[in-house]
PDBQT receptor file of N, H, CA, C and O in Angstrom, charges set to zero:
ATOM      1  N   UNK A   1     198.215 -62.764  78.322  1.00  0.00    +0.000 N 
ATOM      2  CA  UNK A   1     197.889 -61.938  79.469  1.00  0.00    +0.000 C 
ATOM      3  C   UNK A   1     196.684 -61.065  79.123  1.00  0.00    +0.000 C 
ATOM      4  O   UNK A   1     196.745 -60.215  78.234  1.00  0.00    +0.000 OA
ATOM      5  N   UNK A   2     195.503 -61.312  79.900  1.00  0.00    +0.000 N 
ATOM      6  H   UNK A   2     195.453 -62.002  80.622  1.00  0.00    +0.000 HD
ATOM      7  CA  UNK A   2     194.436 -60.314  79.680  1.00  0.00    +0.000 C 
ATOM      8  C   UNK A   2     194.474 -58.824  80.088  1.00  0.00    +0.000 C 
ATOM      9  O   UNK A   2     194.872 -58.613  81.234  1.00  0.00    +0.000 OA
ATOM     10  N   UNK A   3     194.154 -57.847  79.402  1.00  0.00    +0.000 N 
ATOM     11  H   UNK A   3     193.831 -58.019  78.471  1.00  0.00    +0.000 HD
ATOM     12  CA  UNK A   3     193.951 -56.812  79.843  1.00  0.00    +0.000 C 
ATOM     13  C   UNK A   3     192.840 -56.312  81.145  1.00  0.00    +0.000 C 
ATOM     14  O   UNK A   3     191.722 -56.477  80.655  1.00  0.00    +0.000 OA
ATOM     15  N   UNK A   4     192.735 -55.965  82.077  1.00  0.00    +0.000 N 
ATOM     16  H   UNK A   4     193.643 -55.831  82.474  1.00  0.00    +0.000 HD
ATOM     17  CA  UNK A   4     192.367 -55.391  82.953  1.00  0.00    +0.000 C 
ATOM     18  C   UNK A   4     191.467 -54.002  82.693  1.00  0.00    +0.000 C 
ATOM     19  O   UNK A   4     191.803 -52.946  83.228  1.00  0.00    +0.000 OA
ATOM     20  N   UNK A   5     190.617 -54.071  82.064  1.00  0.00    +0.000 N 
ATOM     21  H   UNK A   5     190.343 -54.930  81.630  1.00  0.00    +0.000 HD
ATOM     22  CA  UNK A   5     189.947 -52.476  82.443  1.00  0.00    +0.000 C 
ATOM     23  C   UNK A   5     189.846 -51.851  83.936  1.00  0.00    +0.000 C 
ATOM     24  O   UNK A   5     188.844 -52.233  84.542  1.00  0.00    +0.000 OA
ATOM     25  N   UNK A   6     190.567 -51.094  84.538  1.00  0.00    +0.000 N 
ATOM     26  H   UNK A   6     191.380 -50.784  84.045  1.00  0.00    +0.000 HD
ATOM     27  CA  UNK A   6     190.523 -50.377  86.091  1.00  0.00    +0.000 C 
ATOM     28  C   UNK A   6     188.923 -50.140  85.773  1.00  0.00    +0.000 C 
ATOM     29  O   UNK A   6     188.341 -51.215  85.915  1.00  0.00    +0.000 OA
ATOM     30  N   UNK A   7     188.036 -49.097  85.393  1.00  0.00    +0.000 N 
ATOM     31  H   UNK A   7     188.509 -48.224  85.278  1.00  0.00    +0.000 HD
ATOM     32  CA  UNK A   7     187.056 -48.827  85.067  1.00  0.00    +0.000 C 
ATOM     33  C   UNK A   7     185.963 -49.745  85.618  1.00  0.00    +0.000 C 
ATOM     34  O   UNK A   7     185.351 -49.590  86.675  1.00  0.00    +0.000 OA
ATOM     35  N   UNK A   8     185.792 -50.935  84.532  1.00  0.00    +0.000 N 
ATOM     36  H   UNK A   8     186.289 -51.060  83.673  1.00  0.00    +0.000 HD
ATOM     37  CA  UNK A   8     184.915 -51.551  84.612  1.00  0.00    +0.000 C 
ATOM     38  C   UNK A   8     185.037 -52.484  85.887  1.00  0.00    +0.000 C 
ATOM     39  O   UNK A   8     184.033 -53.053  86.316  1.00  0.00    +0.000 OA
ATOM     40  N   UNK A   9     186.517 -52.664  86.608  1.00  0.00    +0.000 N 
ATOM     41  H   UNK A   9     187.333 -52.201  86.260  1.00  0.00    +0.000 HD
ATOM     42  CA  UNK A   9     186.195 -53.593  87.762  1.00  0.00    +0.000 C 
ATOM     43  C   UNK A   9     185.900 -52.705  89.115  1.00  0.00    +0.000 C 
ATOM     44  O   UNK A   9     185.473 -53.054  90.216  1.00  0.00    +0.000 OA
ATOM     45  N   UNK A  10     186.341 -51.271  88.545  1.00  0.00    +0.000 N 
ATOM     46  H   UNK A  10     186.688 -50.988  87.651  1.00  0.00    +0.000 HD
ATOM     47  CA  UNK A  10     185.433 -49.968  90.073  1.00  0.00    +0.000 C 
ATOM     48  C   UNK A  10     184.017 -50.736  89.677  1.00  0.00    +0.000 C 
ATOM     49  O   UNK A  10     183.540 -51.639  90.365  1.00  0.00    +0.000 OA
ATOM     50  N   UNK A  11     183.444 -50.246  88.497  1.00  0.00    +0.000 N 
ATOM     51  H   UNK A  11     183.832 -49.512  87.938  1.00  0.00    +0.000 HD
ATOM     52  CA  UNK A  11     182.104 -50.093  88.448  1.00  0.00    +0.000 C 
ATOM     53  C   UNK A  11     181.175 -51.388  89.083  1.00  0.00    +0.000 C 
ATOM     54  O   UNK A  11     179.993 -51.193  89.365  1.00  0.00    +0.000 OA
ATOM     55  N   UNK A  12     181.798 -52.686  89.275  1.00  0.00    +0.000 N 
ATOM     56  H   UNK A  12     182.758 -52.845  89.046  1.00  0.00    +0.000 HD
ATOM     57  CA  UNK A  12     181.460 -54.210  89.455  1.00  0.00    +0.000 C 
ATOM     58  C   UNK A  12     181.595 -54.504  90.789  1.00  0.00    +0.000 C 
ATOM     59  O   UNK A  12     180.960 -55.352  91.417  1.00  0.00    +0.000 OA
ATOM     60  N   UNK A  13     182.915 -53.367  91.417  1.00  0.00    +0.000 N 
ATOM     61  H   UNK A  13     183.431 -52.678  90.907  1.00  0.00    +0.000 HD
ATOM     62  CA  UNK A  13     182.595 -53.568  92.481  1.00  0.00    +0.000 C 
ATOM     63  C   UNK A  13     181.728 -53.024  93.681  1.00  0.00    +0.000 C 
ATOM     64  O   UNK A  13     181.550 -51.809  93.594  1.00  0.00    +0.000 OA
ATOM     65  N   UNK A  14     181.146 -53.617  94.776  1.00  0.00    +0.000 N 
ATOM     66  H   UNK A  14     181.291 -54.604  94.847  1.00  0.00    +0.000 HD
ATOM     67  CA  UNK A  14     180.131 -53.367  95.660  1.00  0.00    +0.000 C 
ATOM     68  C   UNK A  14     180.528 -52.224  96.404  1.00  0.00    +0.000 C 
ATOM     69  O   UNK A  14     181.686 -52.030  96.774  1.00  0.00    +0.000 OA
ATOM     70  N   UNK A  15     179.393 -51.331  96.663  1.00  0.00    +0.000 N 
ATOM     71  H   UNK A  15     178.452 -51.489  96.362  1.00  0.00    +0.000 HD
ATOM     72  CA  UNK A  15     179.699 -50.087  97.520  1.00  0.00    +0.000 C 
ATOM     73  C   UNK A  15     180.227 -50.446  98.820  1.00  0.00    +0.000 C 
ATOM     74  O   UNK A  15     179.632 -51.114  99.665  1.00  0.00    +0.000 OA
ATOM     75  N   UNK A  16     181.734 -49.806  98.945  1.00  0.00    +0.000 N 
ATOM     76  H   UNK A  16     182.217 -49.263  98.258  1.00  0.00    +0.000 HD
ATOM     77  CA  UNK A  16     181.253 -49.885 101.101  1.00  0.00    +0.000 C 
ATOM     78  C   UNK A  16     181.077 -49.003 101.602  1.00  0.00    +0.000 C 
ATOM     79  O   UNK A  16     181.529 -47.992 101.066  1.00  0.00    +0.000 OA
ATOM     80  N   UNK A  17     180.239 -48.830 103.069  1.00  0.00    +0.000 N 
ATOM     81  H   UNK A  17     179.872 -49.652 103.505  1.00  0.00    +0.000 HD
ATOM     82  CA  UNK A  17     179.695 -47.970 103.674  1.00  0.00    +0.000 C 
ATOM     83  C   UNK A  17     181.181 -47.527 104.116  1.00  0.00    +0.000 C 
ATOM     84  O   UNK A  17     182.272 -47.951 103.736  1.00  0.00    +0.000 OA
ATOM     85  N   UNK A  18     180.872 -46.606 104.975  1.00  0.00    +0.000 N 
ATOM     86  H   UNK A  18     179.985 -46.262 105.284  1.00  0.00    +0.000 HD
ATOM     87  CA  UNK A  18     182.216 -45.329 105.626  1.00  0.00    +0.000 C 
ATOM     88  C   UNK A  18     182.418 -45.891 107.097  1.00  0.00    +0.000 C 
ATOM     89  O   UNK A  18     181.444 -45.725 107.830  1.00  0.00    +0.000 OA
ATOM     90  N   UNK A  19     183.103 -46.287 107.442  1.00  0.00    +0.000 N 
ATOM     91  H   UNK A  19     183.895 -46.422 106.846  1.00  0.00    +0.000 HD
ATOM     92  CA  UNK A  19     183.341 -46.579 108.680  1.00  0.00    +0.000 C 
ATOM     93  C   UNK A  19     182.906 -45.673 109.736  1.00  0.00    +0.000 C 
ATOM     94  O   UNK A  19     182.780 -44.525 109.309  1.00  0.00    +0.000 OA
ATOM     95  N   UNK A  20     182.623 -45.816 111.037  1.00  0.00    +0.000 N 
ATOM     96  H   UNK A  20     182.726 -46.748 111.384  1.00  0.00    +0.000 HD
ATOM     97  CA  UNK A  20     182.144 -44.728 112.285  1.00  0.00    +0.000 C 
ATOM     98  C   UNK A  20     183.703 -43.651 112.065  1.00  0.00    +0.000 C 
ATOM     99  O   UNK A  20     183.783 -42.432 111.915  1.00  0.00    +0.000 OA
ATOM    100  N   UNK A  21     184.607 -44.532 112.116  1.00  0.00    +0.000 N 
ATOM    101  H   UNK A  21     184.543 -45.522 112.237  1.00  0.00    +0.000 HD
ATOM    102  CA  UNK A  21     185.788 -43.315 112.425  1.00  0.00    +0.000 C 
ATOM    103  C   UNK A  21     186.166 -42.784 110.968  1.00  0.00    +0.000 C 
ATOM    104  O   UNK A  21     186.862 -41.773 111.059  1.00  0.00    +0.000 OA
ATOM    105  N   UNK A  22     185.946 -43.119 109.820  1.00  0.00    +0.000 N 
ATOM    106  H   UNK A  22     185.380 -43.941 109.746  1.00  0.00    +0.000 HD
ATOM    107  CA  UNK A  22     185.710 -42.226 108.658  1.00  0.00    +0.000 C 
ATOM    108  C   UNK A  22     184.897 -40.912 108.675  1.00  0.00    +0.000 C 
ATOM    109  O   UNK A  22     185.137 -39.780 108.255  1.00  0.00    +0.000 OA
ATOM    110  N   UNK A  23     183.553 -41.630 109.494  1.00  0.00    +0.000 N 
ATOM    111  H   UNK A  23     183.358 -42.550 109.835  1.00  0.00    +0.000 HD
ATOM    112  CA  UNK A  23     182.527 -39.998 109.288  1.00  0.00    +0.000 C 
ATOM    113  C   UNK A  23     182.828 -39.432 110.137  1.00  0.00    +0.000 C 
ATOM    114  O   UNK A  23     182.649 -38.235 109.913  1.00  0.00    +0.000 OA
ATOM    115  N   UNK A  24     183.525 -39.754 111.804  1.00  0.00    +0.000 N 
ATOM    116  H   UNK A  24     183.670 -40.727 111.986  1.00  0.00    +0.000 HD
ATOM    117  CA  UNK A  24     183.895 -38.633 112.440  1.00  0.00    +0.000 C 
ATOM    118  C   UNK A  24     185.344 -37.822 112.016  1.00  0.00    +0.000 C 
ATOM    119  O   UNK A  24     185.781 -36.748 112.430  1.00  0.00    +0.000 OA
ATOM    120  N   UNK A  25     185.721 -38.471 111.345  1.00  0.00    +0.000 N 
ATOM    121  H   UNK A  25     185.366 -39.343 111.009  1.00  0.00    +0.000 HD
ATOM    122  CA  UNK A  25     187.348 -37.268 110.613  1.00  0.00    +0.000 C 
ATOM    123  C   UNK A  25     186.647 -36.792 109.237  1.00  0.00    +0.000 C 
ATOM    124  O   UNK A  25     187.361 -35.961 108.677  1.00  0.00    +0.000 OA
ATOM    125  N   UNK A  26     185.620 -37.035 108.623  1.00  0.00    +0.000 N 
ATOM    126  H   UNK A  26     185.039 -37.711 109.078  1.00  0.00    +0.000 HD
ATOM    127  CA  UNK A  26     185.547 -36.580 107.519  1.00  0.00    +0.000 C 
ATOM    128  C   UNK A  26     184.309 -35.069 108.297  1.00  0.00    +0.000 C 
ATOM    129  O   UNK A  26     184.308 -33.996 107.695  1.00  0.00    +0.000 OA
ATOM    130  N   UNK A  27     183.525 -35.212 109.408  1.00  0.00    +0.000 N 
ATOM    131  H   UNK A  27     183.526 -36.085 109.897  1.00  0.00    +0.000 HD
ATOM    132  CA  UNK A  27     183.529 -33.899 109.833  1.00  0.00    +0.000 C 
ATOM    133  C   UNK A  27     184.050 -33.292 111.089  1.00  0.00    +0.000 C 
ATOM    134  O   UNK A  27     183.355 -32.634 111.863  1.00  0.00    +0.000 OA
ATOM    135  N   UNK A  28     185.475 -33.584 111.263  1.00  0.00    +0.000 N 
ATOM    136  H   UNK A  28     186.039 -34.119 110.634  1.00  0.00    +0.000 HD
ATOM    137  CA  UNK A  28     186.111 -32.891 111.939  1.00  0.00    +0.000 C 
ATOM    138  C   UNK A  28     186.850 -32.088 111.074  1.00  0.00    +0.000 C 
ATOM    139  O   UNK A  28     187.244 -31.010 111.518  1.00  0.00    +0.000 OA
ATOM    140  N   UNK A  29     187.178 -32.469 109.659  1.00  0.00    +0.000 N 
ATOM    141  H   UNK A  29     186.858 -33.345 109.298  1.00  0.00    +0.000 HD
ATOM    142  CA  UNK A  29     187.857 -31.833 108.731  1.00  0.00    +0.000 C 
ATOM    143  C   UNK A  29     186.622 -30.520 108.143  1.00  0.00    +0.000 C 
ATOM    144  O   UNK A  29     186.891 -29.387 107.744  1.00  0.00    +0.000 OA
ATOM    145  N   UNK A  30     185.561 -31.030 108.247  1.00  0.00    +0.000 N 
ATOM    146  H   UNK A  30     185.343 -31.951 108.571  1.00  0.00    +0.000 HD
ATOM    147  CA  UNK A  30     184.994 -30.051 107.319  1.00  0.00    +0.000 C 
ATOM    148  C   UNK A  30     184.456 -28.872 108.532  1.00  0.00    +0.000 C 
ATOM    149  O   UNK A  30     184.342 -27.664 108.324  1.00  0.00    +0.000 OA
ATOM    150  N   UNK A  31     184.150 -29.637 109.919  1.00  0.00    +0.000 N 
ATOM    151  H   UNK A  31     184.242 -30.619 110.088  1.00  0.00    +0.000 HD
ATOM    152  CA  UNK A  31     184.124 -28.652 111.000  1.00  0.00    +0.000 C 
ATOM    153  C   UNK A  31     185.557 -27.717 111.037  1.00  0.00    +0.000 C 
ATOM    154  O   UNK A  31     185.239 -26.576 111.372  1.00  0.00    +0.000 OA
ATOM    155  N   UNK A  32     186.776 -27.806 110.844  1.00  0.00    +0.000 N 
ATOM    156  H   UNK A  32     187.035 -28.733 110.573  1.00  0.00    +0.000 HD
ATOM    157  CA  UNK A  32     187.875 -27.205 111.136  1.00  0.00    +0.000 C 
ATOM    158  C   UNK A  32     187.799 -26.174 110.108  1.00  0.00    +0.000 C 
ATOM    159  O   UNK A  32     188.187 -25.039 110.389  1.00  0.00    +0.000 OA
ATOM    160  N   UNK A  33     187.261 -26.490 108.739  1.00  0.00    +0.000 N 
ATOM    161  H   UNK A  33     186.946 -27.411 108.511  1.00  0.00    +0.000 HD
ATOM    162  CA  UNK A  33     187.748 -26.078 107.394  1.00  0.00    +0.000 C 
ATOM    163  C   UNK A  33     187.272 -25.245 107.384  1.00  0.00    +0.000 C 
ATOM    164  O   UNK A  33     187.713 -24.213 106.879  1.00  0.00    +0.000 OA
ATOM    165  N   UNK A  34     185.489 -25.441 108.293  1.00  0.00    +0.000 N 
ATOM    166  H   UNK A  34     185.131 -26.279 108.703  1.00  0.00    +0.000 HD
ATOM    167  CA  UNK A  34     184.720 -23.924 108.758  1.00  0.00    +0.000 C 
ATOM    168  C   UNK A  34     185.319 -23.234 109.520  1.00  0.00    +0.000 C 
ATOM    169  O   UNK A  34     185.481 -22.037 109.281  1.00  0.00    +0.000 OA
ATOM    170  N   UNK A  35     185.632 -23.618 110.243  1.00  0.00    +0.000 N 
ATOM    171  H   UNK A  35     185.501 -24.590 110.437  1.00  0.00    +0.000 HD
ATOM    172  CA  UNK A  35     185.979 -22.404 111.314  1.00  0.00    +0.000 C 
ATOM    173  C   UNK A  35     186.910 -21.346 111.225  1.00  0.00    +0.000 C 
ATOM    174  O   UNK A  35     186.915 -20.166 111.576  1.00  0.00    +0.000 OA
ATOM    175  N   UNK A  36     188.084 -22.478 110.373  1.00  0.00    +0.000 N 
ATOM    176  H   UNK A  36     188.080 -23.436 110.088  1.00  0.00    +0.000 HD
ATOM    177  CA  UNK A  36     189.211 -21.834 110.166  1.00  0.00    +0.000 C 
ATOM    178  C   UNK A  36     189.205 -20.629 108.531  1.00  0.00    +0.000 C 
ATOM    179  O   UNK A  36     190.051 -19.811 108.168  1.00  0.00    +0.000 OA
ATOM    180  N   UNK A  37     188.068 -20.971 107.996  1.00  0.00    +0.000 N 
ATOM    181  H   UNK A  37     187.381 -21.636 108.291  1.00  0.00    +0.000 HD
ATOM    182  CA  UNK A  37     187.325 -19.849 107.049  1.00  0.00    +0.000 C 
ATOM    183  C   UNK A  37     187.016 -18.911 107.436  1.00  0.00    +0.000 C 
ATOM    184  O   UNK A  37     187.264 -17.850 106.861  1.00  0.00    +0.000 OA
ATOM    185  N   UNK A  38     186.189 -19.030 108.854  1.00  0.00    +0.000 N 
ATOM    186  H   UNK A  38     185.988 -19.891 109.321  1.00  0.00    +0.000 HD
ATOM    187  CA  UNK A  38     185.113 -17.479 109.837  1.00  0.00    +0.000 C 
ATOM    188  C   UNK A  38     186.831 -17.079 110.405  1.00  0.00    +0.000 C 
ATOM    189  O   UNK A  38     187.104 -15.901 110.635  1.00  0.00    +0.000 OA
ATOM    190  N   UNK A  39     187.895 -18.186 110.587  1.00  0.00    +0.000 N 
ATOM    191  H   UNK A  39     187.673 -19.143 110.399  1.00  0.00    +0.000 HD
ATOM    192  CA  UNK A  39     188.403 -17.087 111.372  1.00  0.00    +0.000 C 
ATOM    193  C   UNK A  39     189.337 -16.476 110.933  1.00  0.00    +0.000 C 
ATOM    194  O   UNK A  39     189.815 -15.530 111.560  1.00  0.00    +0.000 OA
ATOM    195  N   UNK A  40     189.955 -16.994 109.403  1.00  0.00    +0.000 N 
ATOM    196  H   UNK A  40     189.567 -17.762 108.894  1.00  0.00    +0.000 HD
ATOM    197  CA  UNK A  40     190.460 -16.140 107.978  1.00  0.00    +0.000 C 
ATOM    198  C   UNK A  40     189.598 -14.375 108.147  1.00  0.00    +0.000 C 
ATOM    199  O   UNK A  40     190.054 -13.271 108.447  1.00  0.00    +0.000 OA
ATOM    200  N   UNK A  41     187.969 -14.939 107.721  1.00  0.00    +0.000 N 
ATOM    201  H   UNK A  41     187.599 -15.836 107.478  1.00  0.00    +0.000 HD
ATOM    202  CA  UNK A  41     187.311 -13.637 107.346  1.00  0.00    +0.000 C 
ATOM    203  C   UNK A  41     186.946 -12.912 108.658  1.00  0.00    +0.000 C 
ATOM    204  O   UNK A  41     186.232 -11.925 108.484  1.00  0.00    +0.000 OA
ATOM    205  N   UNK A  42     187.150 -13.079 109.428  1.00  0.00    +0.000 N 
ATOM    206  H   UNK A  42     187.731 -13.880 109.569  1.00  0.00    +0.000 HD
ATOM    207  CA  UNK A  42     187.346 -12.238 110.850  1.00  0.00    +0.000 C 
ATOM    208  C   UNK A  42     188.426 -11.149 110.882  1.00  0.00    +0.000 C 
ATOM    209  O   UNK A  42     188.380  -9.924 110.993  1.00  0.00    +0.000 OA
ATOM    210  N   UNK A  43     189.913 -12.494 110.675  1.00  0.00    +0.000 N 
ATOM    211  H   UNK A  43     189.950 -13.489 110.585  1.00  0.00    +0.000 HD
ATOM    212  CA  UNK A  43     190.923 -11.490 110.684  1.00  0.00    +0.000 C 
ATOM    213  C   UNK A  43     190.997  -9.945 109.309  1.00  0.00    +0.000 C 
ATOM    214  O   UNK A  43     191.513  -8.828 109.268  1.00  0.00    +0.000 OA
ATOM    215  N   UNK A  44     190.053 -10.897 108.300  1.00  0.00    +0.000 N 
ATOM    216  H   UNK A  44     189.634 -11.804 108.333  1.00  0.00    +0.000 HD
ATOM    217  CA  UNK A  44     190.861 -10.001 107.009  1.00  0.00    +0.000 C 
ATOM    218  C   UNK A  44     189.718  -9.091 107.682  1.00  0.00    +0.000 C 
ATOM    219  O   UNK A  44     190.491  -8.161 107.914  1.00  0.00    +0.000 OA
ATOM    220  N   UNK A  45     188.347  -8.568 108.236  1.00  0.00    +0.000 N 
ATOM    221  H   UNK A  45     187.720  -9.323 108.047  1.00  0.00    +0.000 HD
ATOM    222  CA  UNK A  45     187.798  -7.958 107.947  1.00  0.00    +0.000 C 
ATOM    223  C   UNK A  45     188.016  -6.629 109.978  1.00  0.00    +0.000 C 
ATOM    224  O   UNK A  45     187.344  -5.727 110.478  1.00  0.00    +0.000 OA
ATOM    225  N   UNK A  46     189.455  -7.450 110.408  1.00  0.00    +0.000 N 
ATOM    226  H   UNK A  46     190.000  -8.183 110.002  1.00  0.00    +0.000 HD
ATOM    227  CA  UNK A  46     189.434  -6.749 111.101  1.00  0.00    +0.000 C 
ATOM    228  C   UNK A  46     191.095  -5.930 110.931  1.00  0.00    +0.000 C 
ATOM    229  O   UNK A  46     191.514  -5.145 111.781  1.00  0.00    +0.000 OA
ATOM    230  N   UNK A  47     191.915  -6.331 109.599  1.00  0.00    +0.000 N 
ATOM    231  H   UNK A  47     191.574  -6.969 108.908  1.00  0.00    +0.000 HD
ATOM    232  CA  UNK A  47     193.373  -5.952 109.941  1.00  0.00    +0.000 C 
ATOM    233  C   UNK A  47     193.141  -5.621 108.221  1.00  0.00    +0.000 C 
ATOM    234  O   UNK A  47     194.077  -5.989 107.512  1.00  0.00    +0.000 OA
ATOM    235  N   UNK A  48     192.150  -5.062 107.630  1.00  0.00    +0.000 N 
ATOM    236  H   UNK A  48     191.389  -4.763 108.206  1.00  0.00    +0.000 HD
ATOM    237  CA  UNK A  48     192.355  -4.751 106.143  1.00  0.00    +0.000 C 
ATOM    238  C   UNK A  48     193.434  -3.886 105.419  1.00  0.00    +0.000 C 
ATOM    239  O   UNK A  48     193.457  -2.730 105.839  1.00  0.00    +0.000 OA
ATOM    240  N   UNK A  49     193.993  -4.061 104.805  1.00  0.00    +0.000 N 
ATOM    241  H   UNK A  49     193.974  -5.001 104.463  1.00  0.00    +0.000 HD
ATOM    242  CA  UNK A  49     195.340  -3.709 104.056  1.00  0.00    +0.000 C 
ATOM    243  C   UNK A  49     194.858  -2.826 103.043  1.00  0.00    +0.000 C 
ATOM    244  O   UNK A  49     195.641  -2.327 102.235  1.00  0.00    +0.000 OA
TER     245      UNK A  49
C-alpha cells in the first residue's frame, strides 16, 4: 500500500475559481461582519459601563 502525501496532491492539484454564489455569501458575510462591528461600536460608545 502506497503512502499518500495529502500535501503534495493539494499542491498538484488545479486551482478552482469560486463559484457566482460563493462570492455572493463570501460578501454577504463580510458585509454583515461590518455592520454588525459599527453596530457593536455604536452601542458600546453609546451605553458605556
Amino acid at each position: 500500500m502506497a503512502k499518500v502525501n495529502i500535501a503534495d496532491e493539494l499542491r498538484n492539484q488545479p486551482a478552482e475559481p469560486l463559484l457566482p454564489i460563493e462570492k455572493k455569501l463570501i460578501g454577504w458575510s463580510f458585509g454583515l461582519g461590518v455592520a454588525l462591528l459599527i453596530v457593536l461600536g455604536v452601542i458600546n460608545h453609546l451605553l458605556p459601563q
